[in-house]
Backbone as numpy.savetxt, mean C-alpha at the origin, in Angstrom:
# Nx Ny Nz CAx CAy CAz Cx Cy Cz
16.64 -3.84 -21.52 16.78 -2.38 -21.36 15.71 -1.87 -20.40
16.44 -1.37 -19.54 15.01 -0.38 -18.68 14.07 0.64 -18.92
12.93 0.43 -18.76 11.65 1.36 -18.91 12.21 2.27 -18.41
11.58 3.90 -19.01 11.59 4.99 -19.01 11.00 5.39 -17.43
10.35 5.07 -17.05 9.48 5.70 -15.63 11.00 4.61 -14.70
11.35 3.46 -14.87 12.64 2.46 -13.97 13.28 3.58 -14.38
13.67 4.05 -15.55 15.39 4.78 -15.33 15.23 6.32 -14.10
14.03 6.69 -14.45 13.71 8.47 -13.77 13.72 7.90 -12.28
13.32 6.16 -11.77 13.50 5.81 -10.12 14.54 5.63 -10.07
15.30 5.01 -10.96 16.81 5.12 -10.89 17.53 6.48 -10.55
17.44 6.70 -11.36 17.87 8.32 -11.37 17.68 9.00 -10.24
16.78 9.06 -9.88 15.66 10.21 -8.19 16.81 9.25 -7.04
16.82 7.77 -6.89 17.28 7.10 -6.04 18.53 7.41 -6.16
19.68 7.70 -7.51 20.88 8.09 -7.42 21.54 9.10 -6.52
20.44 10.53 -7.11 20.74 11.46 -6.57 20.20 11.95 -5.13
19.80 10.91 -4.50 19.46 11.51 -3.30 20.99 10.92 -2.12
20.83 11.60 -1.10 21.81 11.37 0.13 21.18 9.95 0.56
22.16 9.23 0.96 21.59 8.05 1.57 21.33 8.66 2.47
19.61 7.79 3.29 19.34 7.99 4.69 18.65 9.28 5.05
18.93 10.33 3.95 18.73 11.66 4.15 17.14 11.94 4.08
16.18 11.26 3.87 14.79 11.36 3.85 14.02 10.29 5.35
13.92 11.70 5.81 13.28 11.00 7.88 11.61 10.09 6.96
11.79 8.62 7.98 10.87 7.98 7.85 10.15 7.22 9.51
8.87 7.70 9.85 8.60 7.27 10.91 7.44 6.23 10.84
8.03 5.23 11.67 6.67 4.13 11.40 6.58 3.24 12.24
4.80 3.43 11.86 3.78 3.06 12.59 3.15 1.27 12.96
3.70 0.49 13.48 3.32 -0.64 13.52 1.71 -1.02 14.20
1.00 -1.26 13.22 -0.45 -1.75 13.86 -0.22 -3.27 14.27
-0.11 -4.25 15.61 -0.23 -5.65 15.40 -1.71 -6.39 15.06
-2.46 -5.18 15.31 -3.61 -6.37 14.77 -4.04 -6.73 13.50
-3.27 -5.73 12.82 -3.35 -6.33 11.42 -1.87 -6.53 10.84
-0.93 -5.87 11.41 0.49 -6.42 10.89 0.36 -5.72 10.16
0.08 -4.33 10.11 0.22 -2.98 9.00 1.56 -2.15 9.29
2.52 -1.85 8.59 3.14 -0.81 8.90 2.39 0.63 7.87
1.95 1.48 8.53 2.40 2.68 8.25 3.01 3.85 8.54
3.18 4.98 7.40 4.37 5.83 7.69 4.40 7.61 7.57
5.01 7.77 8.10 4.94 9.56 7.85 6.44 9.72 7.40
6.43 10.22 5.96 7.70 10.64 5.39 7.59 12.44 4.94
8.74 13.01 5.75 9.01 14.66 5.20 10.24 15.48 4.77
9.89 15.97 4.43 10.83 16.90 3.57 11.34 17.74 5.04
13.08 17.59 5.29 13.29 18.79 6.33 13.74 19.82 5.87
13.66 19.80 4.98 13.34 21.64 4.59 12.34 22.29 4.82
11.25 21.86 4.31 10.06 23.01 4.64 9.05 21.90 5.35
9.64 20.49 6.10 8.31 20.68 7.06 7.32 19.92 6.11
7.29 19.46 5.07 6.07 19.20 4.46 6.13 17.90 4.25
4.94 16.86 4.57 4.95 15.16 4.77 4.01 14.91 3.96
3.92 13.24 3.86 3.08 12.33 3.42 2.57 11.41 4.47
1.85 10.91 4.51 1.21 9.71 4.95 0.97 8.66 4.38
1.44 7.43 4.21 1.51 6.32 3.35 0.46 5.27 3.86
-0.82 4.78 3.53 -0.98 3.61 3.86 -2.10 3.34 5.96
-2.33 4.28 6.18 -2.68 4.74 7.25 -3.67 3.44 7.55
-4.07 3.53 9.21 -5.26 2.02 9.43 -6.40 2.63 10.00
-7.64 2.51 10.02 -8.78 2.19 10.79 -8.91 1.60 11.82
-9.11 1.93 13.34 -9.42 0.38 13.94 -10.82 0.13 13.41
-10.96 -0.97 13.81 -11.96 -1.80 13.12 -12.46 -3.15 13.87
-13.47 -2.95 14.61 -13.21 -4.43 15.13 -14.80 -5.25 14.77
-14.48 -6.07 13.73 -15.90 -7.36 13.05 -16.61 -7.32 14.26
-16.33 -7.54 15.00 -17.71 -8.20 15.91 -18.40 -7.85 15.93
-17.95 -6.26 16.48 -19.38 -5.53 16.90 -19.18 -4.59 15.78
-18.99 -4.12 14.79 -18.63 -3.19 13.85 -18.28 -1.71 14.26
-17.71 -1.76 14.99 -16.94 -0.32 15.66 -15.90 0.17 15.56
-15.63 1.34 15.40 -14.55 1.55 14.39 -13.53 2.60 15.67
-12.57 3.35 15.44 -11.83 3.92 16.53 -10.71 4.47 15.72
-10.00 5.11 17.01 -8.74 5.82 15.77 -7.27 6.25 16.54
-7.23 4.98 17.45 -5.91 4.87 17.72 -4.71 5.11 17.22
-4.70 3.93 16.31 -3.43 4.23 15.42 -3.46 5.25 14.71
-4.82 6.06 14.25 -4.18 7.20 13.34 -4.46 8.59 14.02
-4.70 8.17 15.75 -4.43 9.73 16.54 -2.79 9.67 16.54
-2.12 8.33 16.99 -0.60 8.18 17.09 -0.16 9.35 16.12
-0.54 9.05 14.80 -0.08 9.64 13.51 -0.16 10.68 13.91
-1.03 11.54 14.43 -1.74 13.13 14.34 -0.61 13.69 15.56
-0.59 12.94 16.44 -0.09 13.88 17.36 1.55 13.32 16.66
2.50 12.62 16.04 3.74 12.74 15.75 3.45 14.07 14.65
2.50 13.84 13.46 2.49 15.20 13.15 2.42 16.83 13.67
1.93 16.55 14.58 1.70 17.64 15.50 2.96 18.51 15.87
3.61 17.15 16.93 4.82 17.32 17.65 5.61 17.99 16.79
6.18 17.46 15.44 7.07 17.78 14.92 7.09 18.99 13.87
5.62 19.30 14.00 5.48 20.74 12.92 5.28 20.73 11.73
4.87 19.36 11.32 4.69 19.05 10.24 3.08 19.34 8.87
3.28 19.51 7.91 2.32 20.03 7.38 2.31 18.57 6.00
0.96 17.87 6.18 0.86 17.30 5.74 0.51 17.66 4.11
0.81 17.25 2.74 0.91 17.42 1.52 -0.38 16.47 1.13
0.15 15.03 1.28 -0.50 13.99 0.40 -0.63 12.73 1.76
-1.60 11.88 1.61 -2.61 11.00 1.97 -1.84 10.19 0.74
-1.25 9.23 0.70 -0.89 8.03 -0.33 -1.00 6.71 0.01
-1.76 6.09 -0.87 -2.45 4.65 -0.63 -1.44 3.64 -1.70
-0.78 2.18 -1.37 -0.41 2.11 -2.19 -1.16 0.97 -3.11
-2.34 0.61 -2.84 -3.42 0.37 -3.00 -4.79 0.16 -2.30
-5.52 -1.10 -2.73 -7.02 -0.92 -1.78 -6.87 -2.27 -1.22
-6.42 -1.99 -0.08 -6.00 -2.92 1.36 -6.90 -4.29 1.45
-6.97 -4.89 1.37 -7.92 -6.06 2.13 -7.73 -6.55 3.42
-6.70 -6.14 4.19 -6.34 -6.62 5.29 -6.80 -5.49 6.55
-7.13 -4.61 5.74 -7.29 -2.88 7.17 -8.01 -1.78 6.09
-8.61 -1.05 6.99 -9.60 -0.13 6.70 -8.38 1.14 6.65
-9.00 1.92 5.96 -8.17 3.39 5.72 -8.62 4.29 6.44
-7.75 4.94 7.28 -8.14 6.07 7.99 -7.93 7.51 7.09
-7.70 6.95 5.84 -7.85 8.47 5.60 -8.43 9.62 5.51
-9.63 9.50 5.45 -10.37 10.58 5.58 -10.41 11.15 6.85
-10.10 10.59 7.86 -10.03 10.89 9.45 -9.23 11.74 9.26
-7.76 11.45 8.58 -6.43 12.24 8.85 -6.85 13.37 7.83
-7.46 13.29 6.57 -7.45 14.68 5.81 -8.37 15.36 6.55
-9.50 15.27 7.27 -10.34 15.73 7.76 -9.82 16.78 9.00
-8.45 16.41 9.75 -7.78 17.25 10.81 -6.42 17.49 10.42
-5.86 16.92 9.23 -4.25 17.75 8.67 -4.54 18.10 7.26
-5.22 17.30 6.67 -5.13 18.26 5.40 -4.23 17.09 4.52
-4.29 17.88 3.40 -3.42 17.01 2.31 -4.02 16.56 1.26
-3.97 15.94 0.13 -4.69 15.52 -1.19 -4.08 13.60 -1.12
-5.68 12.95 -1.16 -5.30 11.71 -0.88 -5.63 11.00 -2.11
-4.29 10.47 -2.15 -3.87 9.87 -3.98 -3.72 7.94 -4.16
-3.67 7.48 -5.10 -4.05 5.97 -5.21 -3.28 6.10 -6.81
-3.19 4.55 -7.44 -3.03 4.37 -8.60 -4.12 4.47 -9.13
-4.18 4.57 -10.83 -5.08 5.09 -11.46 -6.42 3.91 -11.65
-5.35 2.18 -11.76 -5.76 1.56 -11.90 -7.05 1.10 -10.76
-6.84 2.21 -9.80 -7.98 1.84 -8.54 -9.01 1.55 -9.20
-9.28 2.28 -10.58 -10.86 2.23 -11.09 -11.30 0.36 -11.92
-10.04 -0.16 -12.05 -10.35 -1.57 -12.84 -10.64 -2.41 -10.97
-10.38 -1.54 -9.72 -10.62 -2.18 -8.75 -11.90 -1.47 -8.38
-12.84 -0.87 -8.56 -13.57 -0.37 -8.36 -14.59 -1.19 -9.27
-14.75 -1.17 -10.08 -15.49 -2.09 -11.05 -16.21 -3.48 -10.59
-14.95 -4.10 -9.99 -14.92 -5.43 -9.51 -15.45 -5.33 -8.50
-15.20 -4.91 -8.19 -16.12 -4.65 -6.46 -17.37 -4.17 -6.06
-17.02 -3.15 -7.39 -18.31 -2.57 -7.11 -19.19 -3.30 -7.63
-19.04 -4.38 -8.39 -20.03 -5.13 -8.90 -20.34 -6.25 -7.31
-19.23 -7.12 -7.30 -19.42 -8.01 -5.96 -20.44 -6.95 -5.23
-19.72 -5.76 -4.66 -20.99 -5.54 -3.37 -22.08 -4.87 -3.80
-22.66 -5.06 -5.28 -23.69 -4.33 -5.51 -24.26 -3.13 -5.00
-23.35 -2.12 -5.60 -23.18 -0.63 -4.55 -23.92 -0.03 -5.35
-24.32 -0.43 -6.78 -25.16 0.80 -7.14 -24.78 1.93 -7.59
-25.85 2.41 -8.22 -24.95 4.09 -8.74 -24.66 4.77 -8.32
-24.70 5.25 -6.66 -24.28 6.15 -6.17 -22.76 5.95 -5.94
-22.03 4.80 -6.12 -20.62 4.44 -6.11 -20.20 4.62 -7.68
-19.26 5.65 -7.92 -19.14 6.03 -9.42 -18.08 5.60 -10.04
-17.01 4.38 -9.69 -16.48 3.86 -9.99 -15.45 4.04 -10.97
-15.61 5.63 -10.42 -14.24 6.65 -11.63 -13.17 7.35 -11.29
-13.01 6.77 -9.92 -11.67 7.47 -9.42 -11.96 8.43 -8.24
-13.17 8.91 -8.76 -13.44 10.31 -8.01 -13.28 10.49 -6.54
-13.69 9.15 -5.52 -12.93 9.25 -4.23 -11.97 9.46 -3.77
-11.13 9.67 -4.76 -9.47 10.19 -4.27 -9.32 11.44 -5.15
-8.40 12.26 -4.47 -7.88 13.13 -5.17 -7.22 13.20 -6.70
-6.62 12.29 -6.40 -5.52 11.96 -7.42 -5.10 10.66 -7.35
-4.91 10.44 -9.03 -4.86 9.02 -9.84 -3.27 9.26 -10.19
-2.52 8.25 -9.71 -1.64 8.53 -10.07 -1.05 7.10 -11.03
-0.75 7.72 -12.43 0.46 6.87 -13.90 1.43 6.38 -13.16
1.78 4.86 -14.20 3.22 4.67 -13.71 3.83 5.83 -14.08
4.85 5.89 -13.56 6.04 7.17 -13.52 5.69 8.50 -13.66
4.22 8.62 -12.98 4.27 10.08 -12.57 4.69 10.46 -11.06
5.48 11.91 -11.36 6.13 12.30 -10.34 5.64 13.41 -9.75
5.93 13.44 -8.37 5.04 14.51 -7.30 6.33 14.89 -6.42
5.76 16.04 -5.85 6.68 16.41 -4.58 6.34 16.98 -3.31
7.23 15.81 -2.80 6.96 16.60 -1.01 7.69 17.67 -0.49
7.16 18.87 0.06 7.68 19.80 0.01 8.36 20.23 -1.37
10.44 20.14 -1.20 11.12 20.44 -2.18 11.79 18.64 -2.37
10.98 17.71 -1.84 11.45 16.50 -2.61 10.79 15.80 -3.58
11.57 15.18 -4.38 10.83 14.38 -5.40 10.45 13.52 -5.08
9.70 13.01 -5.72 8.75 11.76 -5.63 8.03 11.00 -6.64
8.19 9.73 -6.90 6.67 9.24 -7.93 6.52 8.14 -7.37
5.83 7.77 -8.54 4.65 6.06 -8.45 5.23 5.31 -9.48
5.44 3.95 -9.35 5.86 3.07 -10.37 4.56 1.98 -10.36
3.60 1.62 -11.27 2.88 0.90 -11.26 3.77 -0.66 -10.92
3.15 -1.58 -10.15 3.77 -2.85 -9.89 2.86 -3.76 -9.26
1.56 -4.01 -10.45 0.70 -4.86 -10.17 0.75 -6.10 -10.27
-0.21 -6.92 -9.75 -0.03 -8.58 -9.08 -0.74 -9.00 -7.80
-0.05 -8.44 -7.24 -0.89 -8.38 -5.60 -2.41 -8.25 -6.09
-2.70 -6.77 -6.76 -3.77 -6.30 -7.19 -3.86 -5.75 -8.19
-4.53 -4.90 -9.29 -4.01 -4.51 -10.55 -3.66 -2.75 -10.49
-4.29 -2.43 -9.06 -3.46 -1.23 -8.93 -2.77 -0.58 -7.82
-1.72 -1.35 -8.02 -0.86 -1.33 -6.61 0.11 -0.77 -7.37
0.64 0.72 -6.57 1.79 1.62 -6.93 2.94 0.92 -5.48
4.05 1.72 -6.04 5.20 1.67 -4.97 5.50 3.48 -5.02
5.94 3.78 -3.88 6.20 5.04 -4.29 7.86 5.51 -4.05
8.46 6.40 -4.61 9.84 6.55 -4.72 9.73 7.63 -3.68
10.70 7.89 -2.78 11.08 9.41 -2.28 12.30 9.36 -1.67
13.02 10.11 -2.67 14.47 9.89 -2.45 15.28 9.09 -2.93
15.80 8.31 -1.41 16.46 6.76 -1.70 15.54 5.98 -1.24
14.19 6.21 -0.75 13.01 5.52 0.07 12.33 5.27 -0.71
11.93 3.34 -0.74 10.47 2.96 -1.52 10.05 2.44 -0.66
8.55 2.93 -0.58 7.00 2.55 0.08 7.00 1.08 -1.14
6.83 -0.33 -0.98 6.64 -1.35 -1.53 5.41 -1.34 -1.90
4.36 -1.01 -0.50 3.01 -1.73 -0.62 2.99 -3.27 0.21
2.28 -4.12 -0.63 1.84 -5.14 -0.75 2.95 -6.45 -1.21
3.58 -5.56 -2.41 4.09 -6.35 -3.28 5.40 -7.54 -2.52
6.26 -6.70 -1.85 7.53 -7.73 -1.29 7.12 -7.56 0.69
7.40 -8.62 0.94 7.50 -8.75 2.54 9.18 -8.90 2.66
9.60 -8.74 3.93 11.00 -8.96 4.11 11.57 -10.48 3.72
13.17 -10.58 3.67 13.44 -11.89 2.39 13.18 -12.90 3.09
12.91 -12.76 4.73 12.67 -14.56 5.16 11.86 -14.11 4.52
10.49 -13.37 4.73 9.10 -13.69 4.42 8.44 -14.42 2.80
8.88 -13.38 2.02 8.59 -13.83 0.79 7.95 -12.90 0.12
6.78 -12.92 -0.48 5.98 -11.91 -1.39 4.96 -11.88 -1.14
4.19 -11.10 -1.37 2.50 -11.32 -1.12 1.81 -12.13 -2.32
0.56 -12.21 -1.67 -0.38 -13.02 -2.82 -1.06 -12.74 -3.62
-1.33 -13.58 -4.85 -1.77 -12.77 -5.67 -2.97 -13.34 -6.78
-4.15 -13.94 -5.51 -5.19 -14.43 -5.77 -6.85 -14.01 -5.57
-6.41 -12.89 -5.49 -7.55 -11.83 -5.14 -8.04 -11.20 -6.73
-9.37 -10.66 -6.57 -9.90 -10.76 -8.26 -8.69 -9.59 -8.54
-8.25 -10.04 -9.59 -7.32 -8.72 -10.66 -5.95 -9.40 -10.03
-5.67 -9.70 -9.56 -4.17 -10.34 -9.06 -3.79 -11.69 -10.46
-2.31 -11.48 -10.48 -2.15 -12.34 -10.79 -0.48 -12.26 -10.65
-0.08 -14.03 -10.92 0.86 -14.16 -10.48 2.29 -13.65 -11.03
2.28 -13.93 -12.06 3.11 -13.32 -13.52 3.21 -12.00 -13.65
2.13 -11.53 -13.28 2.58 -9.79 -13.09 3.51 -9.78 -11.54
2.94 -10.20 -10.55 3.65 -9.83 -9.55 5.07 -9.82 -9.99
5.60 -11.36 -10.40 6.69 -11.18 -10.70 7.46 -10.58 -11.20
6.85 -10.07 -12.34 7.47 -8.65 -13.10 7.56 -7.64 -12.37
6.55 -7.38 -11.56 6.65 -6.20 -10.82 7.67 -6.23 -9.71
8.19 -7.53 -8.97 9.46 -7.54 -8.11 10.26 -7.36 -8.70
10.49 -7.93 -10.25 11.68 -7.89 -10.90 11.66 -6.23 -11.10
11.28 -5.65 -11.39 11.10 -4.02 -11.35 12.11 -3.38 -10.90
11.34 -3.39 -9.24 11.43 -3.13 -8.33 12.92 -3.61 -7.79
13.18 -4.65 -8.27 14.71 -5.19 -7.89 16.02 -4.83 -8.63
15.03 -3.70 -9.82 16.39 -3.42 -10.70 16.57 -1.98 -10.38
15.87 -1.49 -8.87 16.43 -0.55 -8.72 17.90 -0.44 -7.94
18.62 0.30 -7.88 20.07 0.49 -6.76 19.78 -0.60 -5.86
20.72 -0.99 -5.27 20.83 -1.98 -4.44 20.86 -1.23 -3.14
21.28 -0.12 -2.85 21.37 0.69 -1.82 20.05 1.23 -1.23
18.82 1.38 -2.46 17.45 1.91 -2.07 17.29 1.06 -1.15
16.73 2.05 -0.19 15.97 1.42 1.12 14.25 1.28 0.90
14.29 -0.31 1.05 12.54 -0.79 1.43 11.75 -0.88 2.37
10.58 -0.10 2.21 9.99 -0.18 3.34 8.41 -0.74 3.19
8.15 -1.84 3.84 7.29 -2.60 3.75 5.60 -2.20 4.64
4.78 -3.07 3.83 3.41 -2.40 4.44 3.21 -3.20 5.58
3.59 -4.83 5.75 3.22 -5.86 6.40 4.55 -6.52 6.89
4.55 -7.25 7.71 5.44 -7.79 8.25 4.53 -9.03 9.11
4.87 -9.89 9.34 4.31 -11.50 10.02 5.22 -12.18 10.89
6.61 -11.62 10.88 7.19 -12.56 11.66 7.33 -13.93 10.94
8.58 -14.13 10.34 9.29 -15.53 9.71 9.06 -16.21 10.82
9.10 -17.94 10.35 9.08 -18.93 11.49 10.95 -18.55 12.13
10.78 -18.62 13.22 12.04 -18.39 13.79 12.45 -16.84 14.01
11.92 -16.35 13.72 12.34 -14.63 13.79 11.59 -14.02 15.02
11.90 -13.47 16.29 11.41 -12.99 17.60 10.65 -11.46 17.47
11.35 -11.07 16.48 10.82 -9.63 16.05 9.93 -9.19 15.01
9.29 -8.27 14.81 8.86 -7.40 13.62 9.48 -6.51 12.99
9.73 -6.91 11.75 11.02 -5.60 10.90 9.62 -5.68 9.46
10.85 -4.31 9.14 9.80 -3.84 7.69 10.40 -3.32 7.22
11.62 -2.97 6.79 12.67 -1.72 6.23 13.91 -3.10 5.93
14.05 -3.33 4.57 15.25 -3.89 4.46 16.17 -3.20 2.63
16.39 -3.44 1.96 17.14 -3.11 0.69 16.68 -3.70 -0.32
17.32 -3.36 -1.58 17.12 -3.80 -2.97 17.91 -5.08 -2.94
19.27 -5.06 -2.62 20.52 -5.85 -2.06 20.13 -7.11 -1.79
19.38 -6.72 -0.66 19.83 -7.69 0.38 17.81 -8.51 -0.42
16.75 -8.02 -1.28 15.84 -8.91 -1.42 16.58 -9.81 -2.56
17.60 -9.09 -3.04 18.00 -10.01 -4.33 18.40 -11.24 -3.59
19.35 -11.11 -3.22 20.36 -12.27 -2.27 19.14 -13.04 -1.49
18.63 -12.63 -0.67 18.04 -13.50 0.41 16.43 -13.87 -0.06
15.15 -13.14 -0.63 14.22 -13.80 -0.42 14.00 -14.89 -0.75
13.21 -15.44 -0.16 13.00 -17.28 -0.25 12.18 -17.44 -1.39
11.26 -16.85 -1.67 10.58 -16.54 -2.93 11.20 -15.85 -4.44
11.93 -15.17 -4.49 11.82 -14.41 -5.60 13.49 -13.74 -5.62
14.57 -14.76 -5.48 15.72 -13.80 -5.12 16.76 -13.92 -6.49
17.68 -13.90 -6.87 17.92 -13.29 -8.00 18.24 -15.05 -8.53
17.87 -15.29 -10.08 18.02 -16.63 -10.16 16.98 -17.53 -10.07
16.00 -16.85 -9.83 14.18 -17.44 -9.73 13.97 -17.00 -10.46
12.99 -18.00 -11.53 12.58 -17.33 -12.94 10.78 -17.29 -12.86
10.44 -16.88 -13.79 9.29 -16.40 -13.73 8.47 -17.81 -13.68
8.55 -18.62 -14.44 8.00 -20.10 -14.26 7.69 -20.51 -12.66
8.89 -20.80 -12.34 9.64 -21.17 -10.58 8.10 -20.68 -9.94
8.70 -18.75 -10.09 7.91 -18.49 -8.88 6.34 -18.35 -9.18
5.73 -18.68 -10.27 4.51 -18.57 -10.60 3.61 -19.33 -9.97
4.80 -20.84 -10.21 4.17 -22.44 -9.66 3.97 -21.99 -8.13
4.82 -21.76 -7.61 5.56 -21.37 -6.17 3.97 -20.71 -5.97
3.59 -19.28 -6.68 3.07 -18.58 -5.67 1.45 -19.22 -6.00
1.22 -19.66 -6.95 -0.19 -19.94 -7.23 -0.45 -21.56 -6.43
0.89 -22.50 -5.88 0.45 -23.43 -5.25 0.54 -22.57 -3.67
0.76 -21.58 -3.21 0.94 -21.37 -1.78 -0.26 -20.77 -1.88
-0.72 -19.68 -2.66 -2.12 -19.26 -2.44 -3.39 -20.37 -2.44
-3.11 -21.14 -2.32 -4.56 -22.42 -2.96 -4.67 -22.74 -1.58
-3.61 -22.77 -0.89 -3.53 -23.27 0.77 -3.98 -21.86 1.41
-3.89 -20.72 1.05 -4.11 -19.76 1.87 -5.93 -19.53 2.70
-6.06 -19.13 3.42 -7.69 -18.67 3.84 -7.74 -17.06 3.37
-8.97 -16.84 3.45 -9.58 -15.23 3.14 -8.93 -14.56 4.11
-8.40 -13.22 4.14 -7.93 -11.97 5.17 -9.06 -11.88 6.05
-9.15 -11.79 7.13 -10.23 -11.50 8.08 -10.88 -10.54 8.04
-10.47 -9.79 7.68 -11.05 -8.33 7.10 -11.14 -8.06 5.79
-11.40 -8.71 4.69 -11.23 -8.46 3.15 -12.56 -7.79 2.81
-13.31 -8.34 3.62 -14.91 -7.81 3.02 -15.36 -6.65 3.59
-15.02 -6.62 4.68 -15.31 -4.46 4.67 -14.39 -4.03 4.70
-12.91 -4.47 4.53 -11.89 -3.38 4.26 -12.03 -3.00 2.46
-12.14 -3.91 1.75 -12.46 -3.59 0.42 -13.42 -2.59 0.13
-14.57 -2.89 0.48 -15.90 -1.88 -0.19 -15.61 -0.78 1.09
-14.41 -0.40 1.64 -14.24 0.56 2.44 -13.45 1.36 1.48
-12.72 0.74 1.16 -11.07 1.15 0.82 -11.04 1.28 -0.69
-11.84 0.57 -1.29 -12.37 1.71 -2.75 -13.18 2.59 -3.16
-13.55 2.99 -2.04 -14.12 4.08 -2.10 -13.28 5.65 -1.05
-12.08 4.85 -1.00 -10.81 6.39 -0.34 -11.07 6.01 0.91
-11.28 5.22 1.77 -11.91 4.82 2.75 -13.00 5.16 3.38
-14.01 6.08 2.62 -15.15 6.27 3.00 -16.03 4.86 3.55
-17.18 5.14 4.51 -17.80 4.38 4.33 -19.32 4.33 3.38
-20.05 3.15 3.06 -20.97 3.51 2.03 -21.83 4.75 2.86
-22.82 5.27 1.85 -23.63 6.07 2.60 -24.85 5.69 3.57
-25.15 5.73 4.52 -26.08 5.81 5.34 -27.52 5.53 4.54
-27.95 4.55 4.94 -29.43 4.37 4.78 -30.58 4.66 5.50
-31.89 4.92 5.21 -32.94 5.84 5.62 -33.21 5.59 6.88
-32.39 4.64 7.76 -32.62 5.16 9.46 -31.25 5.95 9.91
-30.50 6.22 8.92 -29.58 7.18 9.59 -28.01 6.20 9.74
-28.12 4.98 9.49 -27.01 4.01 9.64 -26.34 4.06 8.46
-24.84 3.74 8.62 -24.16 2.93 7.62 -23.85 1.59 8.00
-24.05 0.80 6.23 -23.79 -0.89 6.49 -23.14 -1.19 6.01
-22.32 -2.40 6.58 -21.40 -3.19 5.13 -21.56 -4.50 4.83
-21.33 -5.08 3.66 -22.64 -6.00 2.83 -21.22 -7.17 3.52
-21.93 -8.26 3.58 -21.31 -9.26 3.58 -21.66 -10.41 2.32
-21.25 -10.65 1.34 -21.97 -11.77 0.10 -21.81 -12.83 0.56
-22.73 -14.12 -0.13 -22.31 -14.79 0.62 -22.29 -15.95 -0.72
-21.23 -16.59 -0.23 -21.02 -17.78 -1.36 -20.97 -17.06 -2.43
-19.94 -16.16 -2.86 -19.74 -15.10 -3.77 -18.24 -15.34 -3.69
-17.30 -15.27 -2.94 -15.38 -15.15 -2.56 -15.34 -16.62 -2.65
C-alpha cells in the first residue's frame, strides 16, 4: 500500500496538464550538473533547483558563469524568483546560491535531514561552533511530503535517501527534480558510499519514486554520457526508468541491486570536488567565515575520506 506523502505525489502528478509546467535547463560540463529554472505561467513566479559555483581547485577561484546564465534567463523572461531548492548537499559542485538570492531573491530550502549531514561534516572539517549545525543556513527544512507553492502551483518534497540521508526529490506538477538519486536508464543510479549513504535505502527510495505515474516527467541533476551515447540528456519518465535502467528496472530486487551498487562503489574514486563542495554546501553554500587576515579557507583532511 502506498505512503500517504506517495499518494498526495500521486495525486499533484494526476492532476496536472501534461507538459504544462515550463522547465529550463542549465547544463554545466565541468561538472555534469544539470540545473533548472521552473515557473508558474500564471503569475511569473519560479524556482531554482540545484544551481553551480564555478570553482576551479587549483587556484581556488570561484566565478559565476553558470549562475549569471540563470540571472539573465530570469531576467529576460520576467520572472520573480520564490524559492532557491537544493535537492541535497552536492559533493560534486559548489552552490551558487547565495549569489542568486543575493540579486533575485527567494527563500533557499533543503531537506530537513541536511542537519544529520551537517553533523558529519561538521565534525570531519572541524568547523567549530560557529557552524551551528541546525539547519539555520537555509531558509527552510523541508518533511517528506511537505508541500509548497510556486506562484499558484503546487509543489512538495518526498524524502528519498541513499545517495545521502537528506536528499529530497521535488514534485511540481507532472515534473520531478530527482536529485542525485536516478541518472538516465543507460546510466544507472547514483552512489551511495558517502558517510550517511546507504545502499538499501537508495533502493527504496527509487522504488518510491518509480511508483509514481508512468507519465511523470524526470528530470535529472547529472548526466555522464552512457558508453555509446554521443549526447547529454537529463529529462526521461517514470515509464521508461522502469523498463530500461540497467541498474534498478522493474524486476530487480533489493538484494540484486544492493550487491550491484556496493560492488560498483568499491571501484569508484572520490568526486574531485567532494571536499570543498561539501563544507561549502552545508552550510547553504556559504563559504566558512574569513579568518583574522581577512581570507576565507577550505580545510582539506587528510587521511580522514
Amino acid at each position: 500500500m502506498k505512503d500517504a506523502a506517495l499518494q498526495e505525489a500521486c495525486a499533484l502528478i494526476a492532476a496536472a496538464r501534461p507538459g504544462s509546467v515550463p522547465v529550463k535547463a542549465f547544463f554545466d560540463e565541468d561538472t555534469f550538473t544539470v540545473s533548472y529554472v521552473v515557473h508558474d505561467p500564471v503569475t511569473a513566479r519560479a524556482a531554482i533547483i540545484d544551481s553551480v559555483l564555478d570553482y576551479d581547485p587549483a587556484s581556488g577561484r570561484t566565478a559565476h558563469h553558470a549562475a549569471d546564465a540563470i540571472i539573465a534567463y530570469v531576467q529576460r523572461h520576467g520572472l520573480t524568483v520564490e524559492w532557491l531548492l537544493e535537492t541535497h548537499a552536492h559533493a560534486d559542485h559548489l552552490s551558487a546560491a547565495p549569489y542568486l538570492q543575493a540579486r533575485l531573491g527567494g527563500r533557499l530550502a533543503i531537506g530537513a535531514e541536511i542537519i544529520s549531514v551537517q553533523k558529519i561534516f561538521g565534525k570531519l572539517f572541524n568547523a567549530g561552533t560557529e557552524f551551528a549545525r541546525d539547519g539555520s543556513d537555509f531558509d527552510r527544512l523541508f518533511k517528506d511530503g511537505c508541500q509548497f507553492k510556486i506562484g499558484t502551483l503546487p509543489a512538495m518534497a518526498l524524502h528519498v535517501p541513499g545517495h545521502t540521508p537528506a536528499d529530497l526529490a521535488y514534485i511540481i506538477g507532472d515534473a520531478v527534480f530527482t536529485g542525485d538519486t536516478l541518472f538516465m536508464p543507460d546510466y544507472g543510479t547514483a552512489r551511495a558510499d558517502f558517510p550517511g549513504g546507504d545502499a538499501r535505502h537508495l533502493y527504496r527510495s527509487i522504488r518510491r519514486l518509480l511508483s509514481l505515474p508512468e507519465q511523470a516527467r524526470l528530470f535529472l541533476c547529472h548526466d555522464y554520457k552512457a558508453p555509446g551515447r554521443e549526447d547529454y540528456r537529463w529529462e526521461t519518465t517514470v515509464g521508461a526508468e522502469r523498463a530500461q535502467n540497467v541498474h534498478v528496472h522493474d524486476g530487480i530486487t533489493e538484494d540484486e541491486f544492493t550487491a550491484m551498487r556496493q560492488a560498483r562503489d568499491a571501484t569508484l574514486g572520490m568526486p574531485r570536488l567532494l571536499l570543498p563542495s561539501v563544507q561549502v554546501n552545508m552550510r547553504g553554500g556559504h563559504f566558512p567565515p574569513p579568518e583574522d587576515n581577512g581570507v576565507r579557507y577550505l580545510k582539506i583532511p587528510l587521511d580522514a575520506v
